[in-house]
FIFILUM-524739 format. One line per 5 residues: number of its first residue (from 0); for each residue x, y, z of C-alpha. Coordinates in nm, 2 decimals. Layout:
<pts>
NUM> X Y Z  ...
</pts>
This chain:
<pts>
0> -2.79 4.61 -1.64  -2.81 4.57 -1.26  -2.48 4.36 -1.05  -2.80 4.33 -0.83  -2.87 3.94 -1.01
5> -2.54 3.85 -0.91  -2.60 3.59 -0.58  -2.33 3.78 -0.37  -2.06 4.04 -0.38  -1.84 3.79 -0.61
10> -1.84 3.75 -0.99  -1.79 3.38 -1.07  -1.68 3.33 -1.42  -1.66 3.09 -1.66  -1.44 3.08 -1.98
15> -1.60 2.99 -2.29  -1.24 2.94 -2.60  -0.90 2.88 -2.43  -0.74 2.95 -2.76  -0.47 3.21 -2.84
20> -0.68 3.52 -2.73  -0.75 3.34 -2.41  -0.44 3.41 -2.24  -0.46 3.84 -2.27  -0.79 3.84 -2.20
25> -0.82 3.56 -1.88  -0.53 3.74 -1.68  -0.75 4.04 -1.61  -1.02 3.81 -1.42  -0.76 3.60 -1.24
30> -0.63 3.94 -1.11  -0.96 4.08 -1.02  -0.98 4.04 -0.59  -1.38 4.03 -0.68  -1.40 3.78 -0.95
35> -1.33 3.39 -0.95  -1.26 3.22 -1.28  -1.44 2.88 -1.18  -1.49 2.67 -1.49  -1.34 2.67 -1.85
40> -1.48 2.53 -2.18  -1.35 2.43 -2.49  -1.44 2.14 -2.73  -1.03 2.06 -2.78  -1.01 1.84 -2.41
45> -0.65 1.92 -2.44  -0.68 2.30 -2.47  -0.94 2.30 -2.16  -0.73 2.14 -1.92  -0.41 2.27 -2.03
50> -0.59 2.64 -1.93  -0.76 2.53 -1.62  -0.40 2.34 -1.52  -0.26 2.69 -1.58  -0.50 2.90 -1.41
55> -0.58 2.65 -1.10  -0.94 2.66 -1.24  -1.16 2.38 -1.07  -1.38 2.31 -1.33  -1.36 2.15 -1.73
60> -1.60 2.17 -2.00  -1.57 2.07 -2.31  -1.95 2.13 -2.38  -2.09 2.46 -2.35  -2.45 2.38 -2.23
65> -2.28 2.20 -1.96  -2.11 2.54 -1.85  -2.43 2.71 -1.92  -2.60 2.46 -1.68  -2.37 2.55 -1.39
70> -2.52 2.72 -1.11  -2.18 2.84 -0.98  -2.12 3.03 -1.30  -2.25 3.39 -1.31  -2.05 3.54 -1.60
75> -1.94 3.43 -1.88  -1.63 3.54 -2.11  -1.68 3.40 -2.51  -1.35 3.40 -2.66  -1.45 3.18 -2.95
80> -1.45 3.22 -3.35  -1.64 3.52 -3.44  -1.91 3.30 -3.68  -1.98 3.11 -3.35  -2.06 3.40 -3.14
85> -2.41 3.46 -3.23  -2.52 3.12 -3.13  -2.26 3.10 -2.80  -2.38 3.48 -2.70  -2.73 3.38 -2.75
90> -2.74 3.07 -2.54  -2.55 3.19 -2.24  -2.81 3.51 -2.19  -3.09 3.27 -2.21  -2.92 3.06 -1.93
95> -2.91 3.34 -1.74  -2.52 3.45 -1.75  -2.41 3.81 -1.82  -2.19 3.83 -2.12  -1.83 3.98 -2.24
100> -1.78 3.89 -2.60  -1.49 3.90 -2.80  -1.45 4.18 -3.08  -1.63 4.16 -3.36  -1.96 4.08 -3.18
105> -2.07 3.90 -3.49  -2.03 3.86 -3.86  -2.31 4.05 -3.97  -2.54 4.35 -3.80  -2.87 4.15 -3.78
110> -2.62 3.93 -3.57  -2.54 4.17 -3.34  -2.88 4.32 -3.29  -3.03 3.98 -3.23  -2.76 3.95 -2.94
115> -2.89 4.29 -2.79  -3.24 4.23 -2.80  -3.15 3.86 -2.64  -2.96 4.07 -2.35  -3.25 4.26 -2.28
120> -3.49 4.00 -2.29  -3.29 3.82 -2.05  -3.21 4.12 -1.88  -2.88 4.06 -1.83  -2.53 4.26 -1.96
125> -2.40 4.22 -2.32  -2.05 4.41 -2.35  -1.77 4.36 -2.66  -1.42 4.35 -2.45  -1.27 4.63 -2.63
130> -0.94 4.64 -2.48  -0.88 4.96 -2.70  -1.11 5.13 -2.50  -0.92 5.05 -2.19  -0.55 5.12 -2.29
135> -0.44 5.40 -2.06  -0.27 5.61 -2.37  -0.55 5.59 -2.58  -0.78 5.68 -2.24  -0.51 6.01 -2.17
140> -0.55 6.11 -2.55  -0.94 6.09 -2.52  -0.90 6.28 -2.17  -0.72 6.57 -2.26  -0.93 6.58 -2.64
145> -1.25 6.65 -2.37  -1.05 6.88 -2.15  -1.00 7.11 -2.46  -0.59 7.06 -2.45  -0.61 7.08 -2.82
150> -0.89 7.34 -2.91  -1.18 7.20 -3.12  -1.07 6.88 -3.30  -1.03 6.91 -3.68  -0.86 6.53 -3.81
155> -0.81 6.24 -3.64  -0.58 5.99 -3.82  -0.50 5.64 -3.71  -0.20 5.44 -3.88  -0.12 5.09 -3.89
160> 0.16 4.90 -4.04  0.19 4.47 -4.00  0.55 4.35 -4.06  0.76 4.08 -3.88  0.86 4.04 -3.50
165> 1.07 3.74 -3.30  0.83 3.78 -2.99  0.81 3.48 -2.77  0.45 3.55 -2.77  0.36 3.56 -3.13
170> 0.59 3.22 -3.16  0.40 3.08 -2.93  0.05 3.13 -3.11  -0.14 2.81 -3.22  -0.17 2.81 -3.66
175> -0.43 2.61 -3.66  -0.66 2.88 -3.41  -0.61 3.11 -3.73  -0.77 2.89 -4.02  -1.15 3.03 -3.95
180> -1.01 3.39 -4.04  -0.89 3.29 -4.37  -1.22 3.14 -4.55  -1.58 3.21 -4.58  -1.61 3.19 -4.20
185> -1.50 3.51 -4.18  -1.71 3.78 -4.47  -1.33 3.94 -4.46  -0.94 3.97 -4.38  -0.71 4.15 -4.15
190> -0.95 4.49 -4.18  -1.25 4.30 -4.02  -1.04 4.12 -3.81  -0.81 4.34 -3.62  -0.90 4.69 -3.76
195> -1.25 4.66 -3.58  -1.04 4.79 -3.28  -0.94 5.10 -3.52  -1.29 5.16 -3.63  -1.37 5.18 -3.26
200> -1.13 5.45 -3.21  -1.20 5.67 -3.49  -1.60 5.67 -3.34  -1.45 5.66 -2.97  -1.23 5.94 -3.00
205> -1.44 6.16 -3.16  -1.72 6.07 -3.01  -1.93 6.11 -3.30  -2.07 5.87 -3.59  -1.91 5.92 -3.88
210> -2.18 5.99 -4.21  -1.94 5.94 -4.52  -1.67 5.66 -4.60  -1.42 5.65 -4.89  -1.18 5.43 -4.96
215> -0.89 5.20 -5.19  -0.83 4.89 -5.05  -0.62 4.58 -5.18  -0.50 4.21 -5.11  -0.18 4.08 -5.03
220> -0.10 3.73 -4.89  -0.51 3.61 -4.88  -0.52 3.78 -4.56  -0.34 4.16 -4.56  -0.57 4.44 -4.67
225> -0.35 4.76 -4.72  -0.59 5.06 -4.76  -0.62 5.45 -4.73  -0.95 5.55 -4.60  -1.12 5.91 -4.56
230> -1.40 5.91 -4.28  -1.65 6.24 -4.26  -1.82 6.26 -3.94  -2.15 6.44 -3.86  -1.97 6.77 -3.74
235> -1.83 6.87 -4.13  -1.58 7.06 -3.95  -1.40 6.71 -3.87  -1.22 6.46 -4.07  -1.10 6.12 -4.05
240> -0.83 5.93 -4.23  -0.69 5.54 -4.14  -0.37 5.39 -4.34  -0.28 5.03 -4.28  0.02 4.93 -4.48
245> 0.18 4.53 -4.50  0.54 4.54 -4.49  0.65 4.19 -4.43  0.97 4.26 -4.50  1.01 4.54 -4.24
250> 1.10 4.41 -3.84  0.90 4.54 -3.58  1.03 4.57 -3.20  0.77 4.42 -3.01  0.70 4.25 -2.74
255> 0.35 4.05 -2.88  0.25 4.08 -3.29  0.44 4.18 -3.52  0.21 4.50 -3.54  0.24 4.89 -3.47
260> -0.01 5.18 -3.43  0.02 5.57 -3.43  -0.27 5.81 -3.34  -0.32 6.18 -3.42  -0.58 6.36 -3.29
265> -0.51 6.77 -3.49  -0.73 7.03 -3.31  -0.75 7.38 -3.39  -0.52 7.47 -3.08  -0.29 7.22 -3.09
270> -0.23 6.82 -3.16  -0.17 6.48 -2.98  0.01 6.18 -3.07  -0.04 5.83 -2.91  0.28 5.66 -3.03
275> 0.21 5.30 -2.96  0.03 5.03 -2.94  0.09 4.63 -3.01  0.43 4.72 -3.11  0.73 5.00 -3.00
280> 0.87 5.12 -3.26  0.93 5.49 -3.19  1.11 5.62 -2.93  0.91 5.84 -2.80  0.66 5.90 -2.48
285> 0.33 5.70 -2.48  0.16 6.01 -2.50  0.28 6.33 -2.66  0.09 6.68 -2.64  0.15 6.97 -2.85
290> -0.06 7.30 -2.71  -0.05 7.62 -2.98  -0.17 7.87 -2.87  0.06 8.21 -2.86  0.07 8.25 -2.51
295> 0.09 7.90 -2.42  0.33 7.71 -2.67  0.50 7.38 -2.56  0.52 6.99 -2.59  0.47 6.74 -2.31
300> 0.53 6.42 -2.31  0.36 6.17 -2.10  0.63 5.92 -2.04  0.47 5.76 -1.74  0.14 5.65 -1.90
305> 0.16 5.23 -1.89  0.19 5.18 -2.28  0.15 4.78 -2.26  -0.02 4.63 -2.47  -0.15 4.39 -2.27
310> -0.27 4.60 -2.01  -0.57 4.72 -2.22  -0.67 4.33 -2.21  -0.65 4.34 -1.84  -0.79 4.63 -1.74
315> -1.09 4.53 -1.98  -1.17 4.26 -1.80  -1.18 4.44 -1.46  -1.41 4.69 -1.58  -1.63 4.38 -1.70
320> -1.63 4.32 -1.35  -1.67 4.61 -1.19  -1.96 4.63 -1.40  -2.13 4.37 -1.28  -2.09 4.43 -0.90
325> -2.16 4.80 -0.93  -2.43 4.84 -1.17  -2.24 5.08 -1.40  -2.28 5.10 -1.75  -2.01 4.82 -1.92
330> -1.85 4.91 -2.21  -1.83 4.89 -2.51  -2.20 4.84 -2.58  -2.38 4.63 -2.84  -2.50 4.93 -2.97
335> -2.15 5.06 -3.04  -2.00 4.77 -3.12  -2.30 4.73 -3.40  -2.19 5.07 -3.53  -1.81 4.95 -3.52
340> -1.92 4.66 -3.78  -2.13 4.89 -4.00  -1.77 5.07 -4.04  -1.59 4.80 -4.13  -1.86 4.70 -4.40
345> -1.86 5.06 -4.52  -1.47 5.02 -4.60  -1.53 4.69 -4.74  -1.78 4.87 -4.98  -1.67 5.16 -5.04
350> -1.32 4.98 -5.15  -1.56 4.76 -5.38  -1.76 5.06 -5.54  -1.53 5.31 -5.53  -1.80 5.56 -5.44
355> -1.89 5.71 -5.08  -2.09 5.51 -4.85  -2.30 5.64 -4.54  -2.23 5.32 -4.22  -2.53 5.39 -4.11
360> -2.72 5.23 -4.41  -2.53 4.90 -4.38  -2.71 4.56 -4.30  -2.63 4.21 -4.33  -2.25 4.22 -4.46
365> -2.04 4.31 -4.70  -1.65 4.12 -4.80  -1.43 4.23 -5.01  -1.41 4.16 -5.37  -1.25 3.84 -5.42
370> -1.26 3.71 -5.05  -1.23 3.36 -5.01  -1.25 3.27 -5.38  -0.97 3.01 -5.38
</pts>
């Protein structure tokens, strides 16, 4: 949708959540020598003027039709519980605000197409703030994948493994911003909640849907969902596969959760690694490149690729902005992030079948067995 509703050549933003996810995602705007974070919003008083106090924003809400009702707001960012997005997302493009959501976009599909159809209705922009989309390692790996560094890609595999850190910033973190994840708020665990951003990937990097999920899936601690999942994508030639392992035993060096991620992307010419993500716990480049070919054997490694975490926050928000002013598409899309969820229900059923399940069929939602039970 068109920057051309924005009253000048400013985006004027309003905050909507100034909980824990508040502070990577905020930092981006504040940056931004287009955009002015002018208001803030949060029902806890406390958490809206400790932000605004922080940020030097000018104005405090702790009602969100007030912020809605603000003239000097153009934009807003909703960094609220995911069950509360629906009705947040839905209000703000009726207002009249453009809209960057937090991931997921909602806790079921019909959700998330109800927001879409309320963006274009409105006819304003409705984008997911998919920082994974806007981490320069992950961007490099999907740069050389179209540049054919690797040949024709054959497996993509994405790994995760949760353990402990002593980061300041996960110390820092508020408990009780985490009790909505744990009941029937949420229809799952850590693989709706976090792996959303791996789902992304494994669609984003192949740029593809995938037709076919399998998977085995289990529960540790209420909240941990170890799994080993096989994805089939519409080109049969192509394969998926995403581990996610709980080791809370294990230490993690890292500088925010207690979290790491490895990507490899295997093509018939060659393969790429992207070695990091939340945590760093390899020493090894960012970005590591291994061309095949006879006459062209060798490994690179892109050591000078910015591998911070929290740089994919930030640089998400700019493009939210940039966005807006230019008239460029803003990413990710509702679309895309409807297909995201529909991935994340197909593991969740697939684990609870144990037969193959096509995304692409999935409505409503689907939880794990035994989710919020206790």
């Amino acid at each position: 949708m068109s920057g051309a509703s924005l009253p000048g050549d400013r985006v004027r933003l309003g905050g909507v959540g100034c909980g824990n996810i508040a502070k990577l995602n905020v930092p981006g705007y504040l940056e931004h020598d287009r955009c002015d974070v002018v208001a803030v919003c949060d029902p806890v008083a406390e958490l809206a003027k400790a932000a605004a106090e922080e940020w030097d924003v000018p104005k405090v809400y702790t009602d969100l039709d007030a912020l809605l009702a603000d003239d000097d707001v153009d934009a807003v960012e909703v960094l609220t519980p995911t069950h509360l997005h629906h009705d947040h997302v839905v209000s703000a493009l009726q207002a009249g605000k453009h809209v960057s959501c937090q991931k997921p976009l909602g806790n079921t599909v019909e959700e998330c197409r109800a927001m879409a159809a309320a963006a274009d209705a409105a006819g304003r922009t409705l984008r997911v703030g998919e920082c994974f989309y806007h981490y320069p390692p992950l961007e490099r790996a999907k740069e050389l994948i179209a540049e054919g560094a690797i040949g024709k890609p054959t497996n993509i595999r994405i790994r995760t493994v949760v353990g402990q850190t002593d980061a300041q910033f996960q110390r820092d973190l508020r408990p009780e911003g985490y009790g909505w994840r744990l009941d029937r708020r949420s229809p799952g665990g850590h693989l709706f909640d976090d792996m959303v951003h791996k789902y992304a990937m494994a669609l984003w990097l192949a740029d593809q849907d995938i037709v076919s999920v399998q998977a085995a899936l289990r529960r540790r601690d209420l909240f941990f969902e170890p799994c080993n999942v096989i994805f089939e994508y519409e080109d049969p030639e192509l394969l998926g596969s995403m581990e996610v392992s709980y080791a809370p035993q294990m230490w993690l060096r890292s500088s925010y959760y207690g979290a790491d991620e490895f990507f490899e992307v295997q093509g018939d010419e060659g393969f790429l690694w992207v070695t990091r993500y939340t945590g760093e716990l390899l020493d090894l480049a960012p970005v590591m490149l291994y061309r095949g070919k006879v006459e062209e054997r060798s490994m690179v490694a892109f050591s000078d690729v910015d591998a911070d975490w929290g740089t994919g926050f930030r640089r998400s928000s700019a493009h939210f902005v940039d966005a807006l002013l230019t008239g460029g598409p803003a990413e990710m899309t509702a679309e895309q992030a409807t297909k995201v969820l529909q991935l994340c229900f197909a593991v969740y059923q697939a684990g609870n079948s144990r037969q193959p399940v096509d995304p692409r069929t999935i409505s409503g939602s689907v939880s794990p067995h035994g989710w919020a039970e206790w």
